[in-house]
N, C-alpha and C positions, 0 to 999 in steps of 0.2 A: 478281210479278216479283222477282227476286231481286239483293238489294243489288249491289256490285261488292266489298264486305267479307264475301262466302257463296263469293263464288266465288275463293278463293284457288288452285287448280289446275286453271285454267281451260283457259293456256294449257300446259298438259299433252299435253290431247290433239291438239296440233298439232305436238308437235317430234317430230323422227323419230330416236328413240336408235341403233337400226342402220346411220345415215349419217350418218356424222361431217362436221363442216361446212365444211372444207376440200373433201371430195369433193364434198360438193353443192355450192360455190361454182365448182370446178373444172366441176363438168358444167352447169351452168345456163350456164357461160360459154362452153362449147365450143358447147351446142345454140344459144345466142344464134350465133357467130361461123359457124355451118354454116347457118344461114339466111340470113345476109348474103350468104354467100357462095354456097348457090343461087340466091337470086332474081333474078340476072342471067341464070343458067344456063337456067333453067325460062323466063325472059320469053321467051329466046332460042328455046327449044324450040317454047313455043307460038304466039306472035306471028311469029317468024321473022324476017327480017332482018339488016342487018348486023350488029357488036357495035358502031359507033358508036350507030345506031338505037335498039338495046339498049341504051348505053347514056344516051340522051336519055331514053327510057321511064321507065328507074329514074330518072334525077334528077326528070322532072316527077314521077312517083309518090312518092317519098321527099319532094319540098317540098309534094303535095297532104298527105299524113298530116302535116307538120312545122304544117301551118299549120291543118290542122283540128285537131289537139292543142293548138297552143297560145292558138286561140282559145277549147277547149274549159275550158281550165282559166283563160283569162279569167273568161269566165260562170259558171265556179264561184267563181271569187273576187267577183267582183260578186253571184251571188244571193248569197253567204256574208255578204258585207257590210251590204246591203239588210236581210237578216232581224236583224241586228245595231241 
């Protein structure tokens, strides 16, 4: 296995010289904000309903992922500790 003093141009082959980082920050943000802003749309499409409805669906789904996430990174910080 090789040191982390062998692999001096490691993180080489991850940057993308052809997309300057302003663009890709720009587009990571856009494709984040055009999701947000379907998932109302699409609830709407296939569950149906009013847009109040819609929007109860999104708030409970947005606090199920808010609270699986941040129990999730609970448990990483407790096993992290434990192994400690």
């Amino acid at each position: 296995m090789p040191s982390s003093s062998t692999c001096r141009n490691c993180g080489e082959a991850l940057r993308r010289p052809w997309v300057p980082d302003l663009l890709s920050a720009a587009g990571g943000s856009l494709v984040a904000l055009w999701l947000f802003l379907y998932l109302p749309i699409a609830l709407r499409r296939v569950y149906g309903g009013s847009r109040w409805e819609t929007l109860l669906k999104l708030t409970g789904l947005l606090t199920t992922y808010v609270i699986a996430f941040l129990a999730t990174i609970l448990l990483l910080v407790l096993v992290s500790l434990w192994e400690f």
